[in-house]
Backbone as JSON, one array per atom type, in Angstrom:
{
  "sequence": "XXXXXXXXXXXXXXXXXXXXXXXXXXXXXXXXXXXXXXXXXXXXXXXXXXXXXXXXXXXXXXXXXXXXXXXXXXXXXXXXXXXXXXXXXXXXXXXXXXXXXXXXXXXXXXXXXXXXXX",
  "N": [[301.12, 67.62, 225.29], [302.93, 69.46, 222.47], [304.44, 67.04, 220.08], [307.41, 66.79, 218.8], [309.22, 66.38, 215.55], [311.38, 65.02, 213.89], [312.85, 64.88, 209.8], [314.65, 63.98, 207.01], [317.7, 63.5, 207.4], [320.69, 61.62, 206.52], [322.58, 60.81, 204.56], [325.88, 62.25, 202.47], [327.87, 63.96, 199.44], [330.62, 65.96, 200.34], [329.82, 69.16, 200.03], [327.41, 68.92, 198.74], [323.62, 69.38, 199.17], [321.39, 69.2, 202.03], [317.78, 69.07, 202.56], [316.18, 69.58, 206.16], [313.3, 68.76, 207.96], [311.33, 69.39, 210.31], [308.36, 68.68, 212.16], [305.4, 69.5, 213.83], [303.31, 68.61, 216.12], [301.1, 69.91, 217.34], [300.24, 73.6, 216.97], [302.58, 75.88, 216.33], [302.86, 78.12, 217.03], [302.89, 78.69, 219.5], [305.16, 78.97, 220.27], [307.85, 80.86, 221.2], [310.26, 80.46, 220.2], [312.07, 78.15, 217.82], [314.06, 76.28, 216.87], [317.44, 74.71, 215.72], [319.69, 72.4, 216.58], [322.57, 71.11, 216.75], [325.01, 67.93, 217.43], [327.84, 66.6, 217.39], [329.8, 63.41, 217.63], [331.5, 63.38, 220.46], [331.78, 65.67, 221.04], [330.23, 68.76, 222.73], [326.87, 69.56, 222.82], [325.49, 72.11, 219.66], [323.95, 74.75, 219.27], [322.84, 76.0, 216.12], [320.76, 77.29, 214.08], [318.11, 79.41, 214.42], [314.3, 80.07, 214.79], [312.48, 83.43, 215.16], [309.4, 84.06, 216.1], [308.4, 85.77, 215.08], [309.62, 85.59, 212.78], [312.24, 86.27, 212.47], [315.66, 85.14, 211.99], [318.55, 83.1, 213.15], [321.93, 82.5, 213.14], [324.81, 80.19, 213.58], [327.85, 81.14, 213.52], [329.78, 79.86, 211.62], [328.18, 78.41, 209.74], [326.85, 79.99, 208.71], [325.29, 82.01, 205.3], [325.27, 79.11, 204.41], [323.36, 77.8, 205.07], [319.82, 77.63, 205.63], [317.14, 78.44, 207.7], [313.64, 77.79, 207.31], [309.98, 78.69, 208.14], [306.84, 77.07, 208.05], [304.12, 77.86, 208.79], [301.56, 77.21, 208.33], [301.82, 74.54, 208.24], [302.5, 73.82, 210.08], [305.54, 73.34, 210.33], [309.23, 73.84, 210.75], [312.24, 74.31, 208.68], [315.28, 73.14, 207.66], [317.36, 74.16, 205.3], [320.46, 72.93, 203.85], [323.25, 74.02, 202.55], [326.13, 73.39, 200.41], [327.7, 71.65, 202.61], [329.92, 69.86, 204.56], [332.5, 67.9, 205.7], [332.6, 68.37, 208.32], [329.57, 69.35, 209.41], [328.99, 66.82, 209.85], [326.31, 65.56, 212.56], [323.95, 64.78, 214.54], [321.07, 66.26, 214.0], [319.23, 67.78, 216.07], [315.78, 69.24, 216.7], [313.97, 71.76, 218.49], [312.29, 73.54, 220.77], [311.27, 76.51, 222.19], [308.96, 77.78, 224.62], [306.36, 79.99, 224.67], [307.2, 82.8, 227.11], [309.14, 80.93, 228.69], [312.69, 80.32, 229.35], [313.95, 78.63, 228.39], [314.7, 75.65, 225.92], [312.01, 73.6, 225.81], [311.46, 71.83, 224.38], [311.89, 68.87, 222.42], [312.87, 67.51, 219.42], [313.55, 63.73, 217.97], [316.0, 63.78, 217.1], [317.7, 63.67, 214.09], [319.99, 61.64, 211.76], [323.01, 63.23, 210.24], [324.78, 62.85, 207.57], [328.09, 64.05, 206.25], [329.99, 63.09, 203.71], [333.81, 62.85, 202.67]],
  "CA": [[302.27, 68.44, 224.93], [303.4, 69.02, 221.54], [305.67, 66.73, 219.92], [308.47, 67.36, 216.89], [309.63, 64.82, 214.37], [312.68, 65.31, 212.55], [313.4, 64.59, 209.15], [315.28, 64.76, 205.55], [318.46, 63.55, 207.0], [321.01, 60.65, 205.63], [324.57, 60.18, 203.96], [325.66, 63.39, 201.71], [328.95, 64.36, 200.07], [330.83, 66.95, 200.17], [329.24, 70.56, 198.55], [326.02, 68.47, 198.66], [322.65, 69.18, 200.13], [320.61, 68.31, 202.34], [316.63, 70.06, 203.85], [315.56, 68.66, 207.24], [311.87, 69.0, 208.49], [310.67, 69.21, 211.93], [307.45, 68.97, 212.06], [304.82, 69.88, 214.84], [302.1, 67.9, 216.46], [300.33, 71.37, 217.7], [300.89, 75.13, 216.42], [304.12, 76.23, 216.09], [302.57, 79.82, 217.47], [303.14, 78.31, 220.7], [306.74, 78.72, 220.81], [308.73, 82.0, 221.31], [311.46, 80.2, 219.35], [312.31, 77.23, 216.96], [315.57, 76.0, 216.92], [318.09, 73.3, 215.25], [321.01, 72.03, 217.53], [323.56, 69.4, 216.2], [325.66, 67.01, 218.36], [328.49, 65.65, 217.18], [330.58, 62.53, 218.56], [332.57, 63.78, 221.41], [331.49, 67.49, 221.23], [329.0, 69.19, 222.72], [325.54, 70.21, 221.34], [325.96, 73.81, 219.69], [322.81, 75.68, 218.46], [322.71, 75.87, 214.48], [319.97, 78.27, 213.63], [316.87, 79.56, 215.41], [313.75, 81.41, 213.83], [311.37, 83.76, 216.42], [308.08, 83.61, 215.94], [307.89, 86.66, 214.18], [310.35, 85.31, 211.37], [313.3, 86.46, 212.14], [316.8, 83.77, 212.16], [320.32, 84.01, 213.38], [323.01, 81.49, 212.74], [326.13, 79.89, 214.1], [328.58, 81.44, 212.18], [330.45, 78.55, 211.06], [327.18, 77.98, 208.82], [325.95, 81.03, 207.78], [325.39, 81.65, 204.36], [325.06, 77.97, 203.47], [322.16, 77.3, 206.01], [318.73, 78.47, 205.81], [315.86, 78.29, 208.44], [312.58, 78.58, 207.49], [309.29, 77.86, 209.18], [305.65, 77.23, 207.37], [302.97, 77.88, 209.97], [300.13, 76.14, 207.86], [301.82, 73.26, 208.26], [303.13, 73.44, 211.71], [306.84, 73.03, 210.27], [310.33, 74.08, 210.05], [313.34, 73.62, 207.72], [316.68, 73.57, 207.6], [318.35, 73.79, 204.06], [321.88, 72.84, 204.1], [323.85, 73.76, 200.95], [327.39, 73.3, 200.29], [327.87, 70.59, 202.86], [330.85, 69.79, 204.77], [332.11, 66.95, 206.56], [332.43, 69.01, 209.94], [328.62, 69.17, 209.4], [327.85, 65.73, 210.32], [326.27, 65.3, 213.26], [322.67, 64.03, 214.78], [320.76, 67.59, 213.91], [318.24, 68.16, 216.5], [314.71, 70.58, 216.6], [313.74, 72.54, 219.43], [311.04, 75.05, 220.6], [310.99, 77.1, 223.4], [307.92, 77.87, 224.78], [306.23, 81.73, 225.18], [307.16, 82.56, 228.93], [310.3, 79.76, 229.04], [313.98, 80.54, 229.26], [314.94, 77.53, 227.88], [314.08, 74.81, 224.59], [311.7, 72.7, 226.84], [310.11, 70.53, 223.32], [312.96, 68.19, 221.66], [313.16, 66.18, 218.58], [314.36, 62.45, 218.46], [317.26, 63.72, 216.62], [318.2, 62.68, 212.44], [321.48, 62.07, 211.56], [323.5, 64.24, 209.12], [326.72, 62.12, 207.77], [328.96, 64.19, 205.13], [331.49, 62.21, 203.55], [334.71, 63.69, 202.32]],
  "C": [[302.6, 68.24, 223.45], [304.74, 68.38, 221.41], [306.7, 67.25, 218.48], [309.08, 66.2, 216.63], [310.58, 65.67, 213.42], [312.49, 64.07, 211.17], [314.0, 64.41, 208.03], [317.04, 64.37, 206.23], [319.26, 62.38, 206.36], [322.58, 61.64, 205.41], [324.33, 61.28, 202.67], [327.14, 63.26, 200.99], [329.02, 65.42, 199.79], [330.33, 67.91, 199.92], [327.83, 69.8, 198.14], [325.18, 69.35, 199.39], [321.53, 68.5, 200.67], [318.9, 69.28, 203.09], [316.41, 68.7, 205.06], [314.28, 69.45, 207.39], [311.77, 68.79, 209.51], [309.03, 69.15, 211.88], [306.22, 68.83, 213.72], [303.92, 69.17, 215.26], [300.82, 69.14, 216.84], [300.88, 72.43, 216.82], [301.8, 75.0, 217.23], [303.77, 77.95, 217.13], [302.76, 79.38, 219.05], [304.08, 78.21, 221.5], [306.89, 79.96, 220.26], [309.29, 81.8, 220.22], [311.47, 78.78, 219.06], [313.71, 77.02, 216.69], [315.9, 74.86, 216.26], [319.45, 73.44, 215.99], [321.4, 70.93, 216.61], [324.54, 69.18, 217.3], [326.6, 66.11, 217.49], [329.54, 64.7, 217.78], [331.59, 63.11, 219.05], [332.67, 65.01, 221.43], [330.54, 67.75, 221.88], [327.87, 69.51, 222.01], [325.86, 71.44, 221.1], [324.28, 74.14, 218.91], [323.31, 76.7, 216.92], [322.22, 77.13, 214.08], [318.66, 78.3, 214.52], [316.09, 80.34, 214.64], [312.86, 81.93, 215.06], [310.02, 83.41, 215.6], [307.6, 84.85, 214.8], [308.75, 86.53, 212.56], [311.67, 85.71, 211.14], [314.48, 85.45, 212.51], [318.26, 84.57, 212.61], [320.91, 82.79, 213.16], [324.22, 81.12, 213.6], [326.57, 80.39, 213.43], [329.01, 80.77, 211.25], [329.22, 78.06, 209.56], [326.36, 79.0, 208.19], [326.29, 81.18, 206.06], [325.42, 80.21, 203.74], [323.9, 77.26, 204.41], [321.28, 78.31, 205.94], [317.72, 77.81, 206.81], [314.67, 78.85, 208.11], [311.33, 78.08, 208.18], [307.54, 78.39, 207.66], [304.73, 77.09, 208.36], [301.65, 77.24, 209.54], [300.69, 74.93, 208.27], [302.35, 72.88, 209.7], [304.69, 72.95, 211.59], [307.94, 73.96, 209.94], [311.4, 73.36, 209.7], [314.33, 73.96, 208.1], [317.19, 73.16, 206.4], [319.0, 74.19, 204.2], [322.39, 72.79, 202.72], [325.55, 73.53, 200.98], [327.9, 72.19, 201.76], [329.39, 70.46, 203.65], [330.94, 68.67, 205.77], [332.21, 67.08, 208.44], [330.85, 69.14, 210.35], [328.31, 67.79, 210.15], [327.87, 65.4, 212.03], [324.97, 64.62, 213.58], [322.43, 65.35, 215.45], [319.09, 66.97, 214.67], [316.79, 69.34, 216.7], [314.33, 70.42, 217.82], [313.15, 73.01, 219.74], [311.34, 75.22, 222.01], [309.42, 77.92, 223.43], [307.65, 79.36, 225.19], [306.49, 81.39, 226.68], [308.84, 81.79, 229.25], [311.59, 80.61, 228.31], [314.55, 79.32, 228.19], [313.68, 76.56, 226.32], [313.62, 73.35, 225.91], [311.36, 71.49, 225.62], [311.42, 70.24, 222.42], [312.04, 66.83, 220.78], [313.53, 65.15, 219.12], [315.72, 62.75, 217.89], [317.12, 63.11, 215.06], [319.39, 63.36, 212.43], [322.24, 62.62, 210.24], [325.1, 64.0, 208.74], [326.99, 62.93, 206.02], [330.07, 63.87, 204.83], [332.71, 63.53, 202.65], [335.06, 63.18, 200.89]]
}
């Protein structure tokens, strides 16, 4: 099964940024969808950004415009650049894939954590 490896994150402040990397053990063409979830203490997980396979992204709102998703298929990876920064941001930003065929994000990261100070 492929696995994914987060990472790029760490201690930021404010109006900082930060990219994360996921990166793939197999093709990436193997997944419908690519995703980044964050989790922060005493919230639920919420889904961040997602890219399909054909390249297109959507966003939480809360982060649009200062979050980009992109994905490099030579390398079997995607990004998440985070600009402008906030400390509602920090959480432990997870990557995702859902698999062609699958309802759901069956292939998880270990998680990197994403601390913005104020």
């Amino acid at each position: 099964q492929v696995q994914l490896v987060e990472s790029g994150g760490g201690l930021v402040q404010a109006g900082g940024s930060l990219r994360l990397s996921c990166a793939a053990s197999g093709s990436i063409f193997s997944f419908n969808v690519m995703a980044w979830h964050r989790q922060a203490p005493g919230k639920q997980r919420e889904l961040v950004a997602l890219i399909a396979r054909g390249g297109a992204t959507n966003y939480e709102d809360s982060v649009k415009g200062r979050f980009t998703m992109s994905r490099d298929n030579a390398k079997n990876t995607v990004y998440l650049q985070m600009n402008s920064l906030k400390p509602e941001d920090t959480a432990v930003y997870s990557c995702a894939a859902r698999p062609i065929g699958s309802v759901d994000y069956t292939v998880w990261g270990q998680g990197t954590q994403v601390t913005v100070s104020s």
